[in-house]
C-alpha positions in Angstrom: 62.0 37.2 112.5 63.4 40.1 111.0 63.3 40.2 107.0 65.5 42.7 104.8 63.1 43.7 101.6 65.9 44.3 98.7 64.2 46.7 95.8 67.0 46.9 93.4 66.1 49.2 90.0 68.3 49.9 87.1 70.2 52.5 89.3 68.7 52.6 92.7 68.5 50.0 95.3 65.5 50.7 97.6 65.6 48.7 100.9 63.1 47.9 104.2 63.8 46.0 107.3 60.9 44.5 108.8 60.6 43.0 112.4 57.3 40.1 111.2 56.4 39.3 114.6 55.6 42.8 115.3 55.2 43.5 111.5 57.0 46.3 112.3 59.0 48.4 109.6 62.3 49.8 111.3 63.7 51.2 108.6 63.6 52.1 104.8 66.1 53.8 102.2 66.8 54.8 98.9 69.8 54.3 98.0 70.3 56.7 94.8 72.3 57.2 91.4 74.6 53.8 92.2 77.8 53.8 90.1 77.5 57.6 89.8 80.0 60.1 91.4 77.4 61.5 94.0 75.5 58.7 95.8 72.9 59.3 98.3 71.5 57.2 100.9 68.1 58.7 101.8 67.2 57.0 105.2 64.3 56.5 107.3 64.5 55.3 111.0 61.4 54.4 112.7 60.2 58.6 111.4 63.6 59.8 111.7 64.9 60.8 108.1 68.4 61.4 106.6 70.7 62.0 103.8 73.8 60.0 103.9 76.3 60.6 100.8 78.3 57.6 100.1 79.9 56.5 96.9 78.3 52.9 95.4 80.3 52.0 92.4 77.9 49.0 92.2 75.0 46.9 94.2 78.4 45.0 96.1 79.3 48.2 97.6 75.6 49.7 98.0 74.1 46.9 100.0 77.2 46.5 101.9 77.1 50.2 103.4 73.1 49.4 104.0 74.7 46.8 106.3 77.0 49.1 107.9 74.1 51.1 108.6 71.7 48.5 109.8 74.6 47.4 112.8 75.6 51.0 113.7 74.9 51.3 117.2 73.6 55.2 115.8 70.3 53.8 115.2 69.6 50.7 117.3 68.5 48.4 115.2 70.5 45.7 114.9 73.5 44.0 117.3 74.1 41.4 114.7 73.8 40.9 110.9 72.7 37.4 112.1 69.4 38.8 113.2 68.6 39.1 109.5 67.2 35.8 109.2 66.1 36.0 105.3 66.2 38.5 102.7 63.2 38.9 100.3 64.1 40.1 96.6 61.5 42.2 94.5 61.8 40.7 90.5 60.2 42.8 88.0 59.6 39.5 85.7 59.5 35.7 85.9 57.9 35.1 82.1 55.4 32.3 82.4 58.1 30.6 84.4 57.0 31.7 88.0 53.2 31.7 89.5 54.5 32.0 93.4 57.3 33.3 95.3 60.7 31.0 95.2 63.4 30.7 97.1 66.5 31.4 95.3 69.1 28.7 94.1 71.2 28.8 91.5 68.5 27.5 88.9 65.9 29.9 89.7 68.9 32.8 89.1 69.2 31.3 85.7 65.6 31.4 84.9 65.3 35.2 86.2 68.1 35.9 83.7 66.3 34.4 81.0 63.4 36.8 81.4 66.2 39.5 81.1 64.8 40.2 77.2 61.2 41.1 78.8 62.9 43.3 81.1 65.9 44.2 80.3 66.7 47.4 83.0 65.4 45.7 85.6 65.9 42.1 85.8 69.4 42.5 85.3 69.7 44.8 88.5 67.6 42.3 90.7 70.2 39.4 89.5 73.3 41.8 90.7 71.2 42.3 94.1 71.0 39.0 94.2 74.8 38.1 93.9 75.8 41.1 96.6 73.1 40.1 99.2 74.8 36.4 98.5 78.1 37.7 99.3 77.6 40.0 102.3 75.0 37.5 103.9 76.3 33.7 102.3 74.4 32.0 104.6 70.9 33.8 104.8 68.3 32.6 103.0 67.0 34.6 100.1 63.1 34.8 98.4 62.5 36.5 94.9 59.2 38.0 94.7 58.1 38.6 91.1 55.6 41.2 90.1 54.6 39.0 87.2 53.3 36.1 89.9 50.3 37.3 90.9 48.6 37.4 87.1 49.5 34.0 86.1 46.2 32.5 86.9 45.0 34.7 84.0 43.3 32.5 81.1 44.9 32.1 77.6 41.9 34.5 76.1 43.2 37.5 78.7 46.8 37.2 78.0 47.3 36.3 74.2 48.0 39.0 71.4 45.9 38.8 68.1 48.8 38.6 66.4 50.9 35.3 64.5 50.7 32.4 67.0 54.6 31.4 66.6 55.6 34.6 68.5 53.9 33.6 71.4 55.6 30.2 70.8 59.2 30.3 69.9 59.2 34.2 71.7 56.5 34.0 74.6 55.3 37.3 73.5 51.8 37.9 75.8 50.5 39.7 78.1 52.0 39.3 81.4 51.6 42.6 83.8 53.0 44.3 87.0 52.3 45.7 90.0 51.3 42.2 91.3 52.7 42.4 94.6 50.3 45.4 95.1 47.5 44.0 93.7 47.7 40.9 95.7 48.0 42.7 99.0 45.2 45.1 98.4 42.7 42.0 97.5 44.0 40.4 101.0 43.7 43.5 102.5 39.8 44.3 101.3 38.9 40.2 102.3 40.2 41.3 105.7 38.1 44.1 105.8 35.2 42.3 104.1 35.8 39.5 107.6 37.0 37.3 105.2 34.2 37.2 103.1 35.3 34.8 99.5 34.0 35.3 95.8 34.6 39.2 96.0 34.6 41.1 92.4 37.3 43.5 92.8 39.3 45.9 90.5 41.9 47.7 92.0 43.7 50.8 90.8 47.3 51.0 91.3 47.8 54.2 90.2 51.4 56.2 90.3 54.4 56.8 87.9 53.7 53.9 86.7 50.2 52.7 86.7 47.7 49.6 86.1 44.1 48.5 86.5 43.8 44.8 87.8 40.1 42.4 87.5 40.1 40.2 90.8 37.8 37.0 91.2 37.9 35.3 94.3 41.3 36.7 95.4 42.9 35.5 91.7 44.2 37.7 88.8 41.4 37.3 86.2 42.9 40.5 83.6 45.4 43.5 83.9 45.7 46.8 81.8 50.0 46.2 81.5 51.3 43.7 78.8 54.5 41.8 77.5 56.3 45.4 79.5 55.0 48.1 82.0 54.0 50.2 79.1 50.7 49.0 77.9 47.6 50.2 79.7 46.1 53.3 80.9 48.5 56.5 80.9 51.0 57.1 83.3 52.8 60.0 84.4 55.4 59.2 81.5 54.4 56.4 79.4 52.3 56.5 77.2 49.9 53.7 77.9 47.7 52.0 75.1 48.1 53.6 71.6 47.6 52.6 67.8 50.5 50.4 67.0 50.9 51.9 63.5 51.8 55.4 65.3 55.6 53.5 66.1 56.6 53.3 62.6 54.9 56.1 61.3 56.9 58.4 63.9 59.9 56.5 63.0 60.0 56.8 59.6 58.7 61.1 59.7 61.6 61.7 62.7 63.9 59.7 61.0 64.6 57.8 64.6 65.3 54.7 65.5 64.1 51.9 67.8 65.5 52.9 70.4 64.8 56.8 70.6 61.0 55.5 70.0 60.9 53.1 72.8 62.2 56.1 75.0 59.8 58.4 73.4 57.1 56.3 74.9 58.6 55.7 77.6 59.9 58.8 79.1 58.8 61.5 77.1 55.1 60.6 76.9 51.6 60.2 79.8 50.8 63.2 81.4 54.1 65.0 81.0 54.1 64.4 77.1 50.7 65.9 77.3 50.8 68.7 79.6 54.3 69.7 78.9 54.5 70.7 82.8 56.5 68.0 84.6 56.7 64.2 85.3 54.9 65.1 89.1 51.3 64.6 89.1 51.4 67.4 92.2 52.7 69.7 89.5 50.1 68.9 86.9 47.3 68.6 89.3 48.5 72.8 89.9 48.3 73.5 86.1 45.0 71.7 86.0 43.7 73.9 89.1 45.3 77.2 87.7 43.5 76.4 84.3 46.3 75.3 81.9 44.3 73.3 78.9 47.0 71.3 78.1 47.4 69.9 82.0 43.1 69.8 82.0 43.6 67.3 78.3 46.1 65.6 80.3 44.3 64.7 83.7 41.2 64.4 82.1 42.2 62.1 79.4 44.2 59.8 82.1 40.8 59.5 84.0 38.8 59.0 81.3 41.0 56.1 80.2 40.9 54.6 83.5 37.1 54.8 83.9 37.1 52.8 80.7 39.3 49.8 81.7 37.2 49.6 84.8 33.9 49.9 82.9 35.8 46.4 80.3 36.8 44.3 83.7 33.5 44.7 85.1 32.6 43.2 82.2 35.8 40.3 82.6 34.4 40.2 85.8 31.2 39.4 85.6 29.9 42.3 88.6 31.9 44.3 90.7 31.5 44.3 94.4 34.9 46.5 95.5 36.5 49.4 93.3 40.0 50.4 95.3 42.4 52.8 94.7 46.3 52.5 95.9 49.3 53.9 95.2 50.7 57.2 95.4 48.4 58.7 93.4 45.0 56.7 94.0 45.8 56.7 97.6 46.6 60.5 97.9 44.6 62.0 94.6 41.7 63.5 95.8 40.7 64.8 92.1 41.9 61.9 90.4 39.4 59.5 92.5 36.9 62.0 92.0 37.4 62.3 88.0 37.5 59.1 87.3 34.1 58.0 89.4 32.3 61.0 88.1 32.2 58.8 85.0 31.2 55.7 86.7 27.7 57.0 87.9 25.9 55.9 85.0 27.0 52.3 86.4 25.9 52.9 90.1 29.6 53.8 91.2 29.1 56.9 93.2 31.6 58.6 95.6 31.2 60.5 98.6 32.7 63.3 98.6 33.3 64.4 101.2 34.4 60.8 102.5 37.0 61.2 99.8 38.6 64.7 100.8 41.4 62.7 102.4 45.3 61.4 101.4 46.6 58.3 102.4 44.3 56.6 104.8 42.5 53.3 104.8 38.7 54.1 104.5 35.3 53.4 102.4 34.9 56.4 100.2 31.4 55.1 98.3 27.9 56.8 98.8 25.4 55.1 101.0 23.6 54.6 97.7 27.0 53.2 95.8 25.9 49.8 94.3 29.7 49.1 94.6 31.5 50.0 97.4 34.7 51.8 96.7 38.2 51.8 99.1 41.3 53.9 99.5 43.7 50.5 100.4 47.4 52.1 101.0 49.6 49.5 99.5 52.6 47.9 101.4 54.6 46.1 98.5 57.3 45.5 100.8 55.5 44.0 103.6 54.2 41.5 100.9 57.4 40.5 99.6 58.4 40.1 103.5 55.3 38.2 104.3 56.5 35.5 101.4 59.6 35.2 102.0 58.6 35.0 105.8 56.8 31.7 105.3 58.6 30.4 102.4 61.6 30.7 104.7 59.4 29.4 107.9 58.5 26.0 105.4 62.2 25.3 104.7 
């Protein structure tokens, strides 16, 4: 069965077809700066890459061109669009609503739009994904995947906010988190690795752009360092993570700004690039930090600090830790931001290997012999997780 992964973000739509008896990705794209004047299709065929531009006024005309290109005889992919036999939708949030994967009718659209206050750039964007895959393929079925799911089995004393009860009542104000696709597949990744071994302690660092720290029991979400939005948590490359909530208004009220301008501030203006003052790349701060720029050093060093601490409070949620696991661009690929981080870890009997860790991107143990935890590079593969649920929610029709 071949499965088309449909990633659609507040102006991008990102895109995988994947052949799940082979599990074989056969291609991937980017689909950039939709409803702008110069859009660009960046395209990757089985290796091969390219850079189509094409005008996308909207996520109608966008995923219909990815169709074009999916049957053009160019890249041998597809004969027919009716070898697309289901079409799996990443959702950034399903409020309390959804605990698994759903295929779509017209109630669970509704219920995604109701959610569109929690997330208001992206769950628009997946609902108009949702409406063009409907009209280009009518009769295909179609899977959201939310990346709220996974951290639902969370217990009321992980997700609630010390703060008046009725907002969590009348406004469902809690914590939720992300990443959840990721997280999940890097716990059933590390069972398979562990030959299915059961009751593992994990925590698993998805670290990137946008970054989170996730306590797993027994293959379940147990705690998560996001919130209510992707902004809570350790630093990222430009949010801002956890800070004193009193800093808001106090910032408001000395720049004279509104909510607005403060909700960007910490969103896009703040993390490693509001410290270092170098860029949003980590690859560019990482340079500062090696040429011997302070500000890129408090940055880095900070951001790994912070991390070491959530880990240090779920081993705690946990109870133990058994696996420590890094994913994402950055924990898969950071060489001196796994190192950083596990240099303050010691004291607990986390040790690293380091010469085990001088490598980017591959599957591996990294942990001294004499770790009391073992500790994993696990690169993620969000997209073959959403195509894996869809797969057998489609197969269980």
């Amino acid at each position: 069965m071949k499965v088309l992964v449909l990633n659609c973000g507040s102006s991008s739509l990102k895109f995988q077809l994947i052949d799940m008896e082979k599990h074989e990705r056969m291609a991937k794209g980017n689909f950039e700066r939709i409803g702008g004047m110069k859009t660009t299709l960046k395209l990757n065929v089985r290796g091969q890459k390219e850079e189509i531009l094409r005008i996308a006024r909207d996520y109608d005309e966008a995923i219909a061109f990815i169709l074009e290109v999916l049957i053009d005889p160019k890249y041998q992919l597809l004969n027919f669009l009716e070898e697309i036999k289901a079409i799996g939708h990443r959702i950034v949030h399903g409020g309390e609503k959804f605990s698994h994967s759903v295929l779509i009718n017209e109630e669970v659209i509704s219920e995604i739009e109701s959610c569109i206050d929690l997330a208001p750039l992206h769950n628009p964007a997946g609902v108009a994904g949702i409406r063009a895959a409907e009209k280009a393929l009518p009769n295909v079925p179609m899977c959201a995947v939310f990346d709220t799911a996974f951290h639902q089995t969370m217990e009321p004393k992980a997700y609630i906010y010390q703060i008046p009860y009725r907002y969590y009542a009348s406004y469902k104000i809690r914590k939720y988190g992300f990443h959840g696709t990721s997280h999940k597949y890097v716990a059933q990744r590390i069972q398979e690795l562990m030959n299915g071994q059961e009751n593992l302690k994990i925590i698993n660092c998805h670290l990137g752009q946008g970054a989170s720290v996730c306590a797993i029991k027994d293959g379940k979400s147990v705690d998560t360092s996001m919130g209510l939005t992707p902004l809570a948590g350790i630093p990222m490359g430009t949010r801002s993570g956890d800070i004193d909530p009193a800093i808001v208004p106090y910032i408001m009220k000395r720049d004279n700004i509104g909510p607005e301008e403060m909700e960007d501030i910490l969103n896009k203006q703040s993390g490693a690039w509001g410290i270092s003052g170098v860029s949003s790349s980590f690859k560019d701060i990482e340079d500062g930090y090696a040429m011997g720029d302070q500000r890129s050093i408090l940055a880095l060093e900070n951001q790994a600090y912070r991390i070491a601490q959530y880990i240090g409070q779920y081993i705690v949620s946990l109870g133990g830790l058994d696996i420590l696991s890094f994913a994402g661009g950055v924990g898969e690929n950071g060489i001196e931001t796994r190192e950083r981080i596990c240099k303050y870890l010691e004291p607990l009997g986390i040790k690293l290997d380091l010469n085990l860790n001088n490598v980017k991107g591959k599957e591996g143990c990294i942990s001294a012999p004499d770790s009391k935890v073992k500790i994993y590079i696990i690169p993620t593969n969000e997209e073959f997780m959403i195509a894996k649920e869809t797969y057998d929610l489609v197969c269980n029709m």
